[in-house]
C-alpha positions as CSV (number, residue, x, y, z in Angstrom):
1,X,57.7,80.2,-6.3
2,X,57.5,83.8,-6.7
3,X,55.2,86.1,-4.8
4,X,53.3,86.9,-8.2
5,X,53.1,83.3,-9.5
6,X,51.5,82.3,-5.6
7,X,48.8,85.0,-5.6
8,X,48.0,84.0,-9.4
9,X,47.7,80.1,-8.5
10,X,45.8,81.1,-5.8
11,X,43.2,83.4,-6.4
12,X,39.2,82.7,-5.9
13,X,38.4,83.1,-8.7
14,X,41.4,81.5,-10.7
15,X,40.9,78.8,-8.0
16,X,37.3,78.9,-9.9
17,X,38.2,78.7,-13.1
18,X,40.5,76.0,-12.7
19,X,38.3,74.2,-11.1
20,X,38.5,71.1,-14.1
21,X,42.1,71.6,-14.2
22,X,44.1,68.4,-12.3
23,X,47.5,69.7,-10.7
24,X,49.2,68.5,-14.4
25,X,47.4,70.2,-16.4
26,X,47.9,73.6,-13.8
27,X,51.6,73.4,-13.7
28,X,51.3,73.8,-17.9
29,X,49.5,77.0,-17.6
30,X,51.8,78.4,-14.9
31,X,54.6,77.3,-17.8
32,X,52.4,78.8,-20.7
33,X,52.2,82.3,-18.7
34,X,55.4,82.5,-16.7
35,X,57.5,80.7,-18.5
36,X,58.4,78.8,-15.1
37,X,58.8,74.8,-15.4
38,X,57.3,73.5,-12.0
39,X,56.3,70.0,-10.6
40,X,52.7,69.0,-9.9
41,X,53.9,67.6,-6.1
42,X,55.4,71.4,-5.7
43,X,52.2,73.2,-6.9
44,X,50.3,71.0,-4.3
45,X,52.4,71.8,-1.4
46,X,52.2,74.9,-2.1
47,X,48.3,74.7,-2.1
48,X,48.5,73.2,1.1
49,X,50.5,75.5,2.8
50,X,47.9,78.0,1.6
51,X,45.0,76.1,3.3
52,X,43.9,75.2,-0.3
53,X,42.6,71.4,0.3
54,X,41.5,69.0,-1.9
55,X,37.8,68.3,-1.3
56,X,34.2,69.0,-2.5
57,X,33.0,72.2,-3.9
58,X,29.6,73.9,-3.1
59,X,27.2,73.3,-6.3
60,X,24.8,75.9,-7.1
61,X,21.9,75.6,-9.4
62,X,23.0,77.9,-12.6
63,X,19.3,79.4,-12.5
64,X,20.3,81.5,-9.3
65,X,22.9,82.7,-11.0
66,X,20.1,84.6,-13.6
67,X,18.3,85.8,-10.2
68,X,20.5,89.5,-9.6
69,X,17.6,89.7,-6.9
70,X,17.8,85.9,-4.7
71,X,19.5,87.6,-1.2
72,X,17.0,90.4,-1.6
73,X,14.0,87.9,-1.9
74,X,15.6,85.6,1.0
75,X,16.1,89.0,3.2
76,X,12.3,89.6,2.2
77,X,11.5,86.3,3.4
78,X,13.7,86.2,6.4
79,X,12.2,89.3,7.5
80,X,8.9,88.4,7.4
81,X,9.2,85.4,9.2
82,X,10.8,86.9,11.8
83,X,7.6,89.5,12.4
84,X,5.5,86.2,12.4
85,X,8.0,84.8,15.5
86,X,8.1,88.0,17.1
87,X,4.0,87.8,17.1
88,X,4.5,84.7,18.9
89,X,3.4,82.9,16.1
90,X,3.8,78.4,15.9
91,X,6.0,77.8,12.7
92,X,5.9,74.5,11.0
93,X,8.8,73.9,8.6
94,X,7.2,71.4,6.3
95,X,9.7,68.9,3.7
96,X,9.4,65.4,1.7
97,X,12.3,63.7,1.1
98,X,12.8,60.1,0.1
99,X,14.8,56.9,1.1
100,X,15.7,53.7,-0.1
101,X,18.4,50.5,0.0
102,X,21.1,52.7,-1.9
103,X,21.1,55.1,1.1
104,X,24.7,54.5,2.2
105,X,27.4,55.8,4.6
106,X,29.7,58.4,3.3
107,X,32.7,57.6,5.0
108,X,33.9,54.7,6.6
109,X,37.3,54.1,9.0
110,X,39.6,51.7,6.5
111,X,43.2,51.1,5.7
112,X,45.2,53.5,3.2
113,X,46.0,50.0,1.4
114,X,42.7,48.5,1.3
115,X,39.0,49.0,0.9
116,X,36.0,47.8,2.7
117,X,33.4,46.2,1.0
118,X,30.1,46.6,2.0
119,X,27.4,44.9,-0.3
120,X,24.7,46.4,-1.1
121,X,21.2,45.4,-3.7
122,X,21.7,45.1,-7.3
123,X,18.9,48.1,-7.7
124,X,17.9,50.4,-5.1
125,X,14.5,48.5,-4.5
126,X,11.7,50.4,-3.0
127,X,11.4,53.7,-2.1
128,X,9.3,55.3,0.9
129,X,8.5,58.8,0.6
130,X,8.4,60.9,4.4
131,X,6.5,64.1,4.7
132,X,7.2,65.9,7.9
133,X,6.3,69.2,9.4
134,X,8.7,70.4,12.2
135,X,7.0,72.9,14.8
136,X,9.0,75.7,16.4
137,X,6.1,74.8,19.4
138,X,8.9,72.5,21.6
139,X,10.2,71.1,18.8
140,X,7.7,68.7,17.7
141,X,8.1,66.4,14.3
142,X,4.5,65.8,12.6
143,X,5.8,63.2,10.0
144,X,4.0,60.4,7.9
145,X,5.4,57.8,5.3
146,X,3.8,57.3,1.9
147,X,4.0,56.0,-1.6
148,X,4.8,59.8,-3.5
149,X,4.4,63.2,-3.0
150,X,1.5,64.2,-5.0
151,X,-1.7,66.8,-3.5
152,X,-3.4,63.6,-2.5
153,X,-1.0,62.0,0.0
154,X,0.1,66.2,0.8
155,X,-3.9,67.1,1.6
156,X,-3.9,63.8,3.9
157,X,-0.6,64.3,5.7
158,X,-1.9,68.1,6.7
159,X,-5.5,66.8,7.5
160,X,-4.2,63.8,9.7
161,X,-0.5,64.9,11.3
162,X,-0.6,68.6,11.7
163,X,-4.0,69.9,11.9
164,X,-5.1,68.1,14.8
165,X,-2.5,69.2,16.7
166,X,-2.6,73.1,15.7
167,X,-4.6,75.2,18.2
168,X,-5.3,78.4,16.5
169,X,-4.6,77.9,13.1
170,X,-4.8,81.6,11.9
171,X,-1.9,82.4,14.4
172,X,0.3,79.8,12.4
173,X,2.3,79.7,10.0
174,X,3.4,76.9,7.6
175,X,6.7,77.0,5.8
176,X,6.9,75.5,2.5
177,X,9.5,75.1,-0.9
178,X,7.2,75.2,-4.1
179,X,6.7,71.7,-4.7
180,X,3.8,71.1,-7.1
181,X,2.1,69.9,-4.8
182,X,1.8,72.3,-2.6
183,X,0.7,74.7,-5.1
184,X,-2.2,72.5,-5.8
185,X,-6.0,73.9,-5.9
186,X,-7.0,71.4,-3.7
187,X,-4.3,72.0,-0.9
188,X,-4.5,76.1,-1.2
189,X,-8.2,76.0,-1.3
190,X,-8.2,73.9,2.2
191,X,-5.7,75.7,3.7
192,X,-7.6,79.0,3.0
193,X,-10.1,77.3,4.3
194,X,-8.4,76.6,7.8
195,X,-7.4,80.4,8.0
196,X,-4.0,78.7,7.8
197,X,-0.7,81.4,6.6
198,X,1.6,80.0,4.2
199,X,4.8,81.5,3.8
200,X,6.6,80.1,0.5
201,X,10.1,79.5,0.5
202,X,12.4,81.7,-2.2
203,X,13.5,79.7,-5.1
204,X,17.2,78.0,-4.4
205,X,16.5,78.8,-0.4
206,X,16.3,75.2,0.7
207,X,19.2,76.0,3.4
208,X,16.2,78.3,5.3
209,X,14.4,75.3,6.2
210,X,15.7,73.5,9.3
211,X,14.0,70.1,8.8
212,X,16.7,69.9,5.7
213,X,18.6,68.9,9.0
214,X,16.4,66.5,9.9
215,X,17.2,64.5,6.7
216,X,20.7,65.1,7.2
217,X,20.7,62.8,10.4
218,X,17.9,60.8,9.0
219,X,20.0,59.6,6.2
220,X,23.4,59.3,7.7
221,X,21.5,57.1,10.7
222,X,19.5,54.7,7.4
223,X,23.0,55.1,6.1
224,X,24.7,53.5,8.8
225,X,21.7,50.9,9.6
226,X,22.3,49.5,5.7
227,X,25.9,49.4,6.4
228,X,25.6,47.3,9.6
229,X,26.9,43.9,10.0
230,X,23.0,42.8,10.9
231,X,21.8,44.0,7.7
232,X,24.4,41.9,5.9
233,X,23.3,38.9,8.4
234,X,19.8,39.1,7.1
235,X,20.5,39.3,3.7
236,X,22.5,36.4,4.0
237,X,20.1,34.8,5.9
238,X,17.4,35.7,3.2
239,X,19.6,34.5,0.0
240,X,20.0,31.2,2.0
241,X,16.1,30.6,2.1
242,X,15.9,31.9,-1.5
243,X,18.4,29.2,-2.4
244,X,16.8,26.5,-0.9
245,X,13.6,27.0,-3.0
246,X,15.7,26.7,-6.1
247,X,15.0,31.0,-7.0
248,X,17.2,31.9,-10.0
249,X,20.1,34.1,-8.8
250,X,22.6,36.7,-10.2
251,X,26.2,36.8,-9.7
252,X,29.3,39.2,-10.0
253,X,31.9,38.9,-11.0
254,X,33.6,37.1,-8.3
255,X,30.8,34.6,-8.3
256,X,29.4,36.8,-5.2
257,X,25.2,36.2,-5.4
258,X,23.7,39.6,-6.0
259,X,20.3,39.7,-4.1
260,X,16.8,41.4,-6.1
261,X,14.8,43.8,-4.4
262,X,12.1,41.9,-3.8
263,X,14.8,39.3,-2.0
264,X,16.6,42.0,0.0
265,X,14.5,43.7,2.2
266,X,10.3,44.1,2.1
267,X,8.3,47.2,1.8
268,X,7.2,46.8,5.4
269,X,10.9,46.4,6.6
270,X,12.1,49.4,5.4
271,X,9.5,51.8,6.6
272,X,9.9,50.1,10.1
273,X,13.4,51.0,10.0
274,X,12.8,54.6,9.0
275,X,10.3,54.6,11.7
276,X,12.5,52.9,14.2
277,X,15.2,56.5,13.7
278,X,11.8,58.8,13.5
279,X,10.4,57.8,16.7
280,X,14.1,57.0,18.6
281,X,16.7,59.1,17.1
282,X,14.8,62.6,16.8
283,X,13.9,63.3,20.2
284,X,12.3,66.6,21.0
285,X,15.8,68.1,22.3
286,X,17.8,67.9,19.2
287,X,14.3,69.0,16.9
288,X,14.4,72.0,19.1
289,X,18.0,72.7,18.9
290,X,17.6,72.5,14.8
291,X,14.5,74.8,15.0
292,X,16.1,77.6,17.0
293,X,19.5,77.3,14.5
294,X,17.0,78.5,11.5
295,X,16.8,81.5,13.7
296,X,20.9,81.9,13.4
297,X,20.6,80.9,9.9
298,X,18.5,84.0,9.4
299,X,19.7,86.7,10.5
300,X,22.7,85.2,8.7
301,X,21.1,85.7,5.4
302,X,19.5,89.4,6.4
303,X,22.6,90.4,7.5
304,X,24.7,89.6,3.9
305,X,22.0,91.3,2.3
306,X,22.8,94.2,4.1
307,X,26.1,94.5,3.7
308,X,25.2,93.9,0.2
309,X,22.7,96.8,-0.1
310,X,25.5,98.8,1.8
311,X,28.2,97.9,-1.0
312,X,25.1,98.4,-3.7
313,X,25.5,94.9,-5.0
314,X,22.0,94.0,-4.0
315,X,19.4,96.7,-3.7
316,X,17.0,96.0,-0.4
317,X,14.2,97.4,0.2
318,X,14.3,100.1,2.9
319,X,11.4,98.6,5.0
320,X,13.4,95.7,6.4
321,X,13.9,95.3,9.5
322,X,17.8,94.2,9.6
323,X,18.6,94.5,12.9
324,X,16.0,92.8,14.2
325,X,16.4,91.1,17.5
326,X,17.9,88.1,18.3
């Protein structure tokens, strides 16, 4: 392969545009321009010894794309919080997220040959909601389970989890994405009412919150509770007892019994289990670990947007504080 035909093939943003392309139909346009016939196994090795790899790309919503201004506004926001930590302020990084039985483990050790099989329910069954608020205040995790995530169940979780446990509520801050929700007149016109300061999250920012983290582990540790060989036991155990009342059953197709919902695993049982990794698996070491990492993550952000402002890409405004400490 000729120096040209290598930087061509791998180029960003050819990389980019390519990016529906399988190694077949690259090799024809390679052919189509150069007029160079070249095997798909060749264009591959040549990737490789590139460090191109085959593996996932990094979505983005296209709506950013329309925003010329997003690193100015996460700069913005970045900078502001960090006056608010420098005050010696409590920050409470507030999230929902959702779990239920098709929560599954990405990646399992098996043979090149073979698969494992690891059976799961028919339909994902029910679905428990977690609000949490994590606290930069020794790495505390305010969390409650509920049905959804509408202003009702939002006003209750701030009333019961984290107010109590705020002591001077106009010296913190509470960081949140714009959720309906949290947008509601109800939940603004009680946290005006607590002196409270929200500080919204930009739009397509979600990577500033560190409790995004906390579902990171929270799911991979569900993920590999559902995969377990006990979970399998007790749905065994469960379609046994179903067959012995004489239930009516779906099969696959290898005459394998395919387990409902309702059959599977209870309401109660599943928020146990999420409570069983809330309460064991996020211990107040590893919460402060992730809250001091949004720090990092920061600075990260201020810092592109200056080198952006420097390269005039991005205009920022002159008031921020870029090199703000550490």
């Amino acid at each position: 392969m000729t120096p040209e035909i290598l930087d061509y093939v791998t180029d960003k943003a050819m990389l980019k545009a390519w990016a529906h392309l399988s190694l077949a139909e690259r090799v024809l346009k390679i052919h189509e321009k150069f007029n160079v016939k070249m095997a798909q196994q060749t264009l591959g090795l040549w990737y490789r010894k590139n460090q191109i790899r085959w593996r996932k790309p990094q979505y983005k919503m296209l709506g950013a794309l329309k925003r010329g201004s997003l690193l100015q506004d996460q700069a913005e926001w970045c900078w502001q919080l960090t006056t608010y930590m420098q005050r010696g302020f409590e920050i409470i990084y507030i999230d929902e997220t959702s779990s239920h039985l098709w929560d599954h483990k990405g990646k399992v050790w098996q043979p090149n040959d073979d698969s494992v099989h690891i059976y799961r329910a028919a339909t994902r069954g029910h679905s428990v909601t977690i609000i949490a608020g994590l606290s930069s205040d020794g790495g505390n995790l305010h969390w409650q389970l509920s049905k959804s995530t509408n202003k009702e169940d939002f006003l209750l979780f701030l009333k019961t989890k984290v107010h109590p446990f705020v002591k001077y509520p106009r010296s913190t801050v509470l960081v949140l994405d714009n959720h309906r929700a949290h947008h509601s007149l109800v939940v603004t016109e009680w946290l005006k009412e607590k002196h409270y300061i929200v500080h919204f999250l930009p739009p397509y920012s979600s990577e500033l919150n560190p409790i995004e983290t906390v579902w990171a582990l929270l799911k991979r540790r569900w993920g590999k509770m559902l995969s377990s060989q006990a979970f399998e036991d007790k749905m065994l155990k469960i379609s046994t007892q179903a067959r012995q009342k004489k239930d009516e059953f779906n099969y696959d197709s290898d005459g394998e019994l395919i387990l409902s919902t309702k059959q599977k695993m209870s309401q109660r049982e599943l928020e146990r289990g999420l409570t069983h990794i809330l309460i064991w698996d996020m211990t107040p070491e590893k919460l402060l670990k992730i809250s001091r990492g949004c720090r990092r993550q920061m600075l990260k952000v201020m810092d592109l947007a200056k080198k952006a402002a420097a390269e005039q890409v991005v205009p920022v405004a002159e008031e921020l504080d870029l090199g703000a400490e550490e």
